[in-house]
C-alpha positions in Angstrom: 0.0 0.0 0.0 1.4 3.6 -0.8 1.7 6.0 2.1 0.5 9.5 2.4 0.7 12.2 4.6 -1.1 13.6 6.4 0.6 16.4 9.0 2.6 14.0 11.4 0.8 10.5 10.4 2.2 8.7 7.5 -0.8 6.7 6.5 -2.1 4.8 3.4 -2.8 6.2 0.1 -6.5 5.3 0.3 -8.2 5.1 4.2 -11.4 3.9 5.1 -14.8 5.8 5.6 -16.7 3.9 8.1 -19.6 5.6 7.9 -21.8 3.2 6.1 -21.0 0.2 8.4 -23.4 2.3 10.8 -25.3 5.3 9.3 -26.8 7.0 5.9 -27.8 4.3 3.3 -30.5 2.7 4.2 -30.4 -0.3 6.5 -26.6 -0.9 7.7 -25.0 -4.0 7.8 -24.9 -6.0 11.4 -22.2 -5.6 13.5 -20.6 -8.7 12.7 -20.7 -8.1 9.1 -19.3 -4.4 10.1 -16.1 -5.8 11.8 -15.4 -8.3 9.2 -14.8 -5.0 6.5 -12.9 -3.2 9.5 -10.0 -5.9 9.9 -10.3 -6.8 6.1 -9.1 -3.4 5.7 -6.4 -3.3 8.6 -5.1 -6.6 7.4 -4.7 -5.4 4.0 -2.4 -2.4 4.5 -5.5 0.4 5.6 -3.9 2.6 8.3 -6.8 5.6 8.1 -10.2 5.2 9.8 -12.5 8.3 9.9 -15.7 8.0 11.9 -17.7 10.4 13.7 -20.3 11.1 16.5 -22.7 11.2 14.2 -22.6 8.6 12.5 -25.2 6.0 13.9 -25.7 8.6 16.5 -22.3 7.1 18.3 -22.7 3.2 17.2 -20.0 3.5 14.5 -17.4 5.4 17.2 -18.8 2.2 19.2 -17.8 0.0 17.0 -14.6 0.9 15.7 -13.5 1.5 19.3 -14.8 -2.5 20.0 -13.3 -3.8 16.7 -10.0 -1.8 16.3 -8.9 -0.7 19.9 -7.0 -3.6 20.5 -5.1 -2.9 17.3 -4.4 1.0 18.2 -1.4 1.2 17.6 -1.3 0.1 13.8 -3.8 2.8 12.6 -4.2 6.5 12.6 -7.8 7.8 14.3 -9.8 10.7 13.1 -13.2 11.5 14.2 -15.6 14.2 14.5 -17.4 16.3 16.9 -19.3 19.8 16.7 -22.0 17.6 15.0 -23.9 14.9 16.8 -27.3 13.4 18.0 -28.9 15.1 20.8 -32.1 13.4 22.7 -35.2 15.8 22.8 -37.7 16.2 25.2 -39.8 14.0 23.7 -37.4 11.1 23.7 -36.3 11.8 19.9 -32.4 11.8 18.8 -32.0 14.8 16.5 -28.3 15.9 14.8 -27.7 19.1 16.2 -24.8 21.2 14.6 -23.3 22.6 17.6 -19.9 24.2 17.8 -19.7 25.9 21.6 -16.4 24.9 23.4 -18.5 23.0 25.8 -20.1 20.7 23.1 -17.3 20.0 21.4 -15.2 19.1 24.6 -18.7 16.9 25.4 -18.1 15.5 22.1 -14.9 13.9 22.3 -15.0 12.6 26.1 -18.4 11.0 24.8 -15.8 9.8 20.9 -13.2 8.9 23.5 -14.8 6.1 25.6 -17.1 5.1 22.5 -13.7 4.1 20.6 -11.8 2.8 23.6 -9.2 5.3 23.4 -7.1 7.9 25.7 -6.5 10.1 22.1 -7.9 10.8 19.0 -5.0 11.3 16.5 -7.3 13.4 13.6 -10.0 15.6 15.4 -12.3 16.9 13.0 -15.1 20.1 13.6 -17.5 18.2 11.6 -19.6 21.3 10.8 -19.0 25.0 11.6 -21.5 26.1 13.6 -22.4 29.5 11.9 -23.6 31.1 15.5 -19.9 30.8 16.7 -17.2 32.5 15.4 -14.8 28.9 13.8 -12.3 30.7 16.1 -13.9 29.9 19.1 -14.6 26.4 18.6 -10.7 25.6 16.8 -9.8 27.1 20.0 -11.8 24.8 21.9 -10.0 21.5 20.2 -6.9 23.6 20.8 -7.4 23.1 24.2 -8.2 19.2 23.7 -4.7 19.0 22.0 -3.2 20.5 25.3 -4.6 18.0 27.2 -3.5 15.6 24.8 -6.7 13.9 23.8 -6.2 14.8 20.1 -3.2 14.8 18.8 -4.1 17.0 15.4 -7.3 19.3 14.3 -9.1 19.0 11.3 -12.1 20.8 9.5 -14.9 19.5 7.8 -16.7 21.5 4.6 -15.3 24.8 4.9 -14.3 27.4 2.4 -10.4 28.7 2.0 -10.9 31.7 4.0 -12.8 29.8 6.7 -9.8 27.3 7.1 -7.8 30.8 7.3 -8.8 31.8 10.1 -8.8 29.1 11.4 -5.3 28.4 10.8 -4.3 31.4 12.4 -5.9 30.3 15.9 -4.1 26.8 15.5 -2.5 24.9 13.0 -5.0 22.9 11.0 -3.7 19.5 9.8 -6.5 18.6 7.1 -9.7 19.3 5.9 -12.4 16.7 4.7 -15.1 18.2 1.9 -16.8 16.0 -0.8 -14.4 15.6 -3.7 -14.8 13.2 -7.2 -15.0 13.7 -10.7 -18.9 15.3 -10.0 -18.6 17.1 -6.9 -15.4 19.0 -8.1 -16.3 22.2 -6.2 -12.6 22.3 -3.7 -10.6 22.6 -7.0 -12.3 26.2 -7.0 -9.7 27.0 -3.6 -9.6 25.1 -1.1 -7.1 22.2 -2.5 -5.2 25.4 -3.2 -5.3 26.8 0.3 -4.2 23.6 1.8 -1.5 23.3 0.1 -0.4 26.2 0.7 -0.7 25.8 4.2 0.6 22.3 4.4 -2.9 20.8 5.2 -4.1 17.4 3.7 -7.4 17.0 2.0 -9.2 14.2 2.7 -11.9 13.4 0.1 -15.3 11.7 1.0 -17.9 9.9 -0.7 -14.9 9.5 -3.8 -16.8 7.4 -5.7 -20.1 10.0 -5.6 -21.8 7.9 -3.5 -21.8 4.7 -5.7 -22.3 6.8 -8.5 -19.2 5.9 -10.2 -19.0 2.4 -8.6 -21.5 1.7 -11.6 -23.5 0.4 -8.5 -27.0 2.5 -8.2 -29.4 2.1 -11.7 -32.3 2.8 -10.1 -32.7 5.8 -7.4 -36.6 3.6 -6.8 -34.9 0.8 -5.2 -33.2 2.9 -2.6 -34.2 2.4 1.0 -36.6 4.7 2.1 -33.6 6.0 5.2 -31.2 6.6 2.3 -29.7 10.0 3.0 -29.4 9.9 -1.3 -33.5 10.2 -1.2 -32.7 14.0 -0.3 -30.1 14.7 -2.4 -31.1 16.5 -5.8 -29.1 14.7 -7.8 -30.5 11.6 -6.7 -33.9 12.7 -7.8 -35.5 10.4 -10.4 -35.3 13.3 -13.1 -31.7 14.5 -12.0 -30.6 11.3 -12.1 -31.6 9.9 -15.3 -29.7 12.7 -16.9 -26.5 11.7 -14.8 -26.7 7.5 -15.9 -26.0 9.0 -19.6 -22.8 9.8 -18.2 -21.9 6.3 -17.1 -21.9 4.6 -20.5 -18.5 6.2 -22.0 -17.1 6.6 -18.6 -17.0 2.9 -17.9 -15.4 2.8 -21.5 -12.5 4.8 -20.1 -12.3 2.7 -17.3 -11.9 -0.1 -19.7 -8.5 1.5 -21.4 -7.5 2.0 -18.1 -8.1 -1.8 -17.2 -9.6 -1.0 -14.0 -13.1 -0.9 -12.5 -15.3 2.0 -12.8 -14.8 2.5 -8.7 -10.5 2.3 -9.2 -10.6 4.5 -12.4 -12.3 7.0 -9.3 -10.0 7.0 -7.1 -7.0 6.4 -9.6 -8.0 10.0 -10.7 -8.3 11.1 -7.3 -4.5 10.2 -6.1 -3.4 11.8 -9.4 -5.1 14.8 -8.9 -2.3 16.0 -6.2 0.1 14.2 -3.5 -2.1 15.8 -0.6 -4.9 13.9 -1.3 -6.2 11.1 0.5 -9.5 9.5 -0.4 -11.6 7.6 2.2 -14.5 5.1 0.2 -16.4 3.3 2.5 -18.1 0.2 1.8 -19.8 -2.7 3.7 -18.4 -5.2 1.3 -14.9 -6.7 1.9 -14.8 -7.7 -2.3 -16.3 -3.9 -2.6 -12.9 -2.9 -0.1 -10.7 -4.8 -1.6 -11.3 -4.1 -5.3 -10.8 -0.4 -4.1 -7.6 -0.6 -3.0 -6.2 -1.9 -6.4 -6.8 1.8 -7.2 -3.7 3.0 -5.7 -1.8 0.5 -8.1 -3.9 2.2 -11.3 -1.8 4.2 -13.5 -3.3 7.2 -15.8 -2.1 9.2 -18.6 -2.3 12.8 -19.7 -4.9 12.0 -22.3 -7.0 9.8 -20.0 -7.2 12.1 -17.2 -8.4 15.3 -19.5 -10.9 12.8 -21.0 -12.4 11.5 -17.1 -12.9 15.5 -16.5 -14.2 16.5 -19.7 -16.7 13.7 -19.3 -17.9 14.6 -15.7 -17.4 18.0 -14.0 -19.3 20.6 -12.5 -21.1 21.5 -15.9 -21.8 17.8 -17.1 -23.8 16.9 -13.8 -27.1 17.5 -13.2 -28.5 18.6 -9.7 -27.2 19.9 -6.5 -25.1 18.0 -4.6 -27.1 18.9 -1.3 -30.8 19.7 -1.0 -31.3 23.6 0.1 -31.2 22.9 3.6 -28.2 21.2 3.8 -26.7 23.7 1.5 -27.1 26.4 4.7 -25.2 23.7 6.6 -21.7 24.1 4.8 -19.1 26.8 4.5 -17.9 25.6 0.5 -17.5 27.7 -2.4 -19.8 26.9 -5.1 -19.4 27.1 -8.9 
């Protein structure tokens, strides 16, 4: 596996999002079947797990801590807080964006005994909580790195002048936004602005959320609980348009000799050294075929084809409904 890095962790080329073991598509896969893809992926080279609070409303934190603690030394951690399910009055748990200092240091004593852990290594503020100035709350995880229980602060879908200022309250080691051939809104500047200031980008959902695994047909057989059901580009019209795309694109990933899902993140680790992709999947056939990715090789010719084919122009929809769209601090094309 090749190595990456990512401030002081060298890890692999390609980590793993665990989200889907415990959250967003529909019904997830049982535990059992969630800790078989979590030490597939550690015994195949996979040193990067990202998880969250959110995700399951703490049950994937709770099960990466029970599957992977007693392996903590051979991984890098990064999770989330600033973002997480909060129990109403009327017995309901709701995700609440909230990015007070007080939240987010409830937030990662609540991530710290979920993943059976004294330390996060990657801290991410999963949202920025628009009430509070982003200085206040990096300030906040600040203080958690003084008490060493997080070794290194991220941020989570924000724009180039929100990871600024930011930056200028503490060193930010990497930011995490959406990022594949049809959600190519960081290249506008915030892959610049990390660079610049020596941040990794870690890029979710890579493979446009099965988009470009050649894996979804028909948005009518998603589960009714599949965050996707929200998301314009999903829609039955929206998406329609989008499967015309998929044709010639899985005839480039046929010169290539890859899969459609490795010709994804192939053109992801080409893209630029500080990028580190993070598919998840709840297959260990799924996990392993993407790996082979960081083994894909692609020319000049074939790259300028993949973004001719599918870029911010060629897509049709948003990415996020209008809601969510208030939710995040990224520039937009």
């Amino acid at each position: 596996m090749q190595e990456r890095q990512i401030g002081p962790f060298q890890v692999s080329a390609l980590g793993l999002g665990c989200m889907n073991l415990s959250h967003a598509y529909g019904v997830p896969p049982s535990p059992e079947q969630g800790e078989r893809v979590l030490l597939a992926a550690l015994d195949a080279g996979v040193t990067l797990f990202d998880t969250a609070a959110l995700y399951g409303f703490g049950a994937n934190e709770t099960l990466v801590g029970r599957v992977l603690s007693r392996h903590r030394q051979r991984f890098t951690l990064a999770s989330k807080g600033g973002m997480a399910g909060v129990t109403g009055e009327d017995g309901a748990v709701r995700r609440v964006i909230d990015g007070r200092p007080e939240a987010i240091r409830r937030n990662c004593e609540d991530s710290l005994r979920r993943l059976r852990t004294d330390v996060i290594d990657l801290y991410y503020l999963h949202r920025w909580d628009k009430k509070v100035p982003v200085e206040d709350s990096v300030g906040a995880v600040g203080d958690l790195v003084r008490a060493g229980k997080v070794r290194a602060i991220g941020l989570s879908e924000v724009s180039a002048a929100t990871l600024r200022k930011a930056h200028a309250v503490h060193p930010i080691t990497a930011v995490q936004t959406e990022y594949s051939l049809w959600t190519r809104n960081p290249e506008i500047a915030v892959l610049d602005a990390c660079r610049e200031l020596g941040a990794a980008f870690v890029a979710f959902s890579p493979v446009a959320r099965g988009f470009l695994c050649d894996a979804l047909h028909d948005v009518a057989t998603l589960d009714a609980k599949d965050i996707r059901k929200a998301m314009p580009r999903f829609s039955p019209d929206n998406y329609a348009a989008n499967l015309k795309l998929l044709p010639p694109y899985k005839a480039l990933a046929q010169s290539a000799g890859c899969t459609p899902a490795q010709l994804a993140l192939a053109w992801l680790l080409h893209k630029a050294p500080h990028i580190v992709p993070i598919p998840g999947t709840t297959s260990v056939a799924h996990l392993q075929e993407n790996l082979v990715a960081s083994q894909v090789r692609l020319d000049a010719g074939l790259l300028a084809s993949l973004e001719a084919l599918i870029n911010e122009r060629t897509v049709t929809g948003d990415r996020y409904s209008a809601q969510s769209n208030t939710e995040v601090d990224t520039e937009v094309f």
